[in-house]
Residue, then its C-alpha position, 0 to 999 in steps of 0.5 A: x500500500x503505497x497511496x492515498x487518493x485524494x478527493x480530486x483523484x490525484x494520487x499522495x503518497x503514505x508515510x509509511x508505505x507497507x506490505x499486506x502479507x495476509x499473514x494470518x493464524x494459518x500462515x503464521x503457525x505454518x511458519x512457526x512449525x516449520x511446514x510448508x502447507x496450512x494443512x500441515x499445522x498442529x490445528x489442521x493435523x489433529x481435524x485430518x486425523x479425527x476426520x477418517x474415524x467419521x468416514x472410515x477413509x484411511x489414507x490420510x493424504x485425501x484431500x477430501x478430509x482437508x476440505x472436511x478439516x477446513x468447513x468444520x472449523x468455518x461452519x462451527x465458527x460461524x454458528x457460534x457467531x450467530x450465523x444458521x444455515x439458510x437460503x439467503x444471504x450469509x445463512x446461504x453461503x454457511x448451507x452451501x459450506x456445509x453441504x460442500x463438506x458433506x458432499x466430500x464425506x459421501x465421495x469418500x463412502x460416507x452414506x450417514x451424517x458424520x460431520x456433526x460429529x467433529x464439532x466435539x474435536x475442535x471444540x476441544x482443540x480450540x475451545x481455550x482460545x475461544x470460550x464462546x465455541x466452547x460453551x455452545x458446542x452442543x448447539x452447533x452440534x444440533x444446528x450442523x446435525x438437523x442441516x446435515x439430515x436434512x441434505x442426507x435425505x436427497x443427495x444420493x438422489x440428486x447424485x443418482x441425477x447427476x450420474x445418470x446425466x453424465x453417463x452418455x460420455x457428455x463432456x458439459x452437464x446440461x444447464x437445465x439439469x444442473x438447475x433441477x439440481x439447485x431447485x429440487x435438490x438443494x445442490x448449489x451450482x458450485x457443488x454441481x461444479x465440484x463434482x464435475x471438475x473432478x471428472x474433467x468436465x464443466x457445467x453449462x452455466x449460460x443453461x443454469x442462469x437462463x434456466x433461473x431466469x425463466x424461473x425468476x420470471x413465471x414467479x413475477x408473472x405468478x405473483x399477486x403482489x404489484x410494486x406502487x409506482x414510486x413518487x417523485x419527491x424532490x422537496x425538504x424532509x419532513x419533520x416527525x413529531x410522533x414521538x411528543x405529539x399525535x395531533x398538531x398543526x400542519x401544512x400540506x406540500x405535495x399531493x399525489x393521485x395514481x403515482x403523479x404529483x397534483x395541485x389538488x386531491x377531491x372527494x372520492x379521490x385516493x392519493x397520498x399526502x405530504x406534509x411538512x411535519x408529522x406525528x404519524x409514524x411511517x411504516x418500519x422495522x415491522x410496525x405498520x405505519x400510522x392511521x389517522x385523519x388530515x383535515x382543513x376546512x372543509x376537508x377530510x382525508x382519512x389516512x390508512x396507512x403512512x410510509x416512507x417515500x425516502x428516508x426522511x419523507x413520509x407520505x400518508x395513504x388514503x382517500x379524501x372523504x370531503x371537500x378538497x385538499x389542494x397544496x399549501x392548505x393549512x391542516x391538522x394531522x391527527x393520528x387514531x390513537x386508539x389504534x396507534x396505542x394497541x400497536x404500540x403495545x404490541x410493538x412492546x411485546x416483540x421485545x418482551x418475546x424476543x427477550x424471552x425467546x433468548x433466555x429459553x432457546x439460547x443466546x444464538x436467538x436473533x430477530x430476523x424479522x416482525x410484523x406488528x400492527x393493532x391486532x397482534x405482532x408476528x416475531x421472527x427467528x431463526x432456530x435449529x429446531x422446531x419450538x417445542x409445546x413445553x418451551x412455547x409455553x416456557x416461553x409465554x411465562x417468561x414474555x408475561x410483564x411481572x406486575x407488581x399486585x396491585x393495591x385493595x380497592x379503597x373504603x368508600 
């Protein structure tokens, strides 16, 4: 590293130029042990070695047991990290390490979940420098145990497919048969991949993504969700009051009818309001956004539902009920807060929950999502295994606000 650009993009040199060596732990035992391969570390050795007792292979030089070594010790880590296996975002590349390393387990023999089973050894070799694995080797164990059962139940399956696929003497796998693969049997294209380059043969990815493609859009065409037109808002923020107020004085500085700005909103019209302030809360984080009436002389414009048109924009959905509202009008924006109370008190109970959930399930337990309106909240997790009756019902004692008891009525 040698320069620092410079917001003109001219070019300054640094103080101090330096070198990034990646040197990281690996590498660094590497050399402290006087090896040539990561591989042949003390932490790596003692994998490798209890890697064969899992799968019966016996030659220890098997690559296969070096990519088993490596993928305990990231799966393991990223668990305890709070990391469980999904189908999106880092959740998805956590599966497709896992399922890589089971694949490699079944290459060397291995019918039956195994690699669960490592969790105990590096826990035990590692467990000093790092107390958090340590402490939650069961539940890695469980997580990387219920994902490995779960792929077990259709890989010899998506193999026979791939086998058979590939029996004709074919030098590429079709990319519509590596797609059935990814979409019916849980196997990633690179896994696909993998098992290909190992015969000396490649996938036809240009097949794979068209084959997705076309998926992606008989979903779109399927579907009963359709996207608002967005609204094209170029003036100030607006300031939210909600948190002190619920009623105030306001003023209204854009309207909207079908996606397109007007000057004015009449009876029976819908569109969406802009004010200048604002005690309605726009929908986030879960919570539906707040409900209301906007009223001027005359006029009434009952709101349904606030959201955010940018980050510091609110617009107010509804219809106008009478007269008209035009730009500039003065008006007061009065939240429902009968409404407005009850989903507060549920957007209370999804802490409550989750603060229950995690002295029940464990610490692991993170919100990944939530749902909260008047009626009742919906709260999000990701688990390792389906919520038991006892623990729903552990659960619920433990999300219950301990009240003080209350006083004896007092003598008439």
């Amino acid at each position: 590293m040698q320069f620092d650009m410079q917001p003109d993009g001219s070019l300054k040199n640094l103080p101090a130029p330096c070198v990034d060596t990646g040197m990281g732990l690996e590498r660094l035992a590497a050399i402290l042990q006087h090896v040539h391969s990561n591989y042949e570390i003390d932490i790596f050795d003692a994998l490798i070695k209890a890697a064969p007792r899992e799968t019966g292979e016996k030659d220890l030089n098997n690559k296969s047991l070096r990519v088993i070594a490596d993928h305990i010790r990231a799966t393991a880590f990223l668990v305890s990290d709070g990391v469980n296996p999904s189908n999106e975002g880092r959740g998805y590349v956590q599966r497709r390490i896992i399922r890589r390393a089971i694949r490699h387990g079944y290459k060397l023999g291995k019918k039956t979940p195994f690699f669960h089973k490592l969790v105990a050894d590096l826990a035990q070799l590692m467990g000093d420098a790092y107390p958090r694995l340590a402490a939650q080797a069961e539940r890695i164990t469980d997580v990387l145990r219920v994902e490995e059962e779960r792929f077990f139940e259709t890989l010899e399956i998506g193999m026979q497919i791939l086998d058979a696929a590939l029996s004709d003497g074919t030098q590429v796998l079709p990319g519509d048969v590596a797609f059935k693969l990814h979409d019916t049997y849980g196997f990633p294209l690179d896994l696909s991949a993998d098992v290909c380059r190992e015969r000396g043969l490649s996938v036809d990815e240009v097949g794979f993504g068209a084959a997705m493609d076309k998926q992606r859009a008989q979903a779109r065409a399927a579907g009963k969700f359709k996207m608002d037109r967005a609204l094209e808002y170029t003036g100030e923020g607006n300031a939210f009051t909600g948190y002190e107020l619920l009623e105030e004085p306001a003023k209204v500085v854009a309207l909207y009818a079908d996606g397109v700005a007007v000057q004015a909103l009449n009876a029976g019209q819908s569109g969406v309001v802009v004010l200048n302030t604002t005690p309605f809360y726009a929908e986030s984080g879960g919570q539906v956004g707040d409900q209301g009436r906007i009223t001027a002389s005359g006029a009434v414009f009952t709101v349904d539902d606030t959201q955010k048109i940018k980050a510091d924009v609110f617009g107010h959905h509804g219809t106008q009920e009478e007269g008209s509202l035009k730009v500039g009008d003065a008006v007061t924006a009065q939240v429902n807060t009968a409404v407005c109370a009850a989903t507060v008190r549920n957007h209370s109970a999804t802490h409550l929950m989750h603060k229950a959930l995690r002295e029940v399930l464990g610490e692991h337990v993170q919100q990944k999502g939530s749902l909260v309106n008047a009626e009742r909240t919906r709260f999000d997790f990701a688990h390792n295994a389906p919520v038991t009756d006892a623990q729903i019902r552990e659960i619920e004692g433990a999300s219950t606000p301990k009240f003080f008891p209350t006083s004896p009525p007092m003598p008439a």
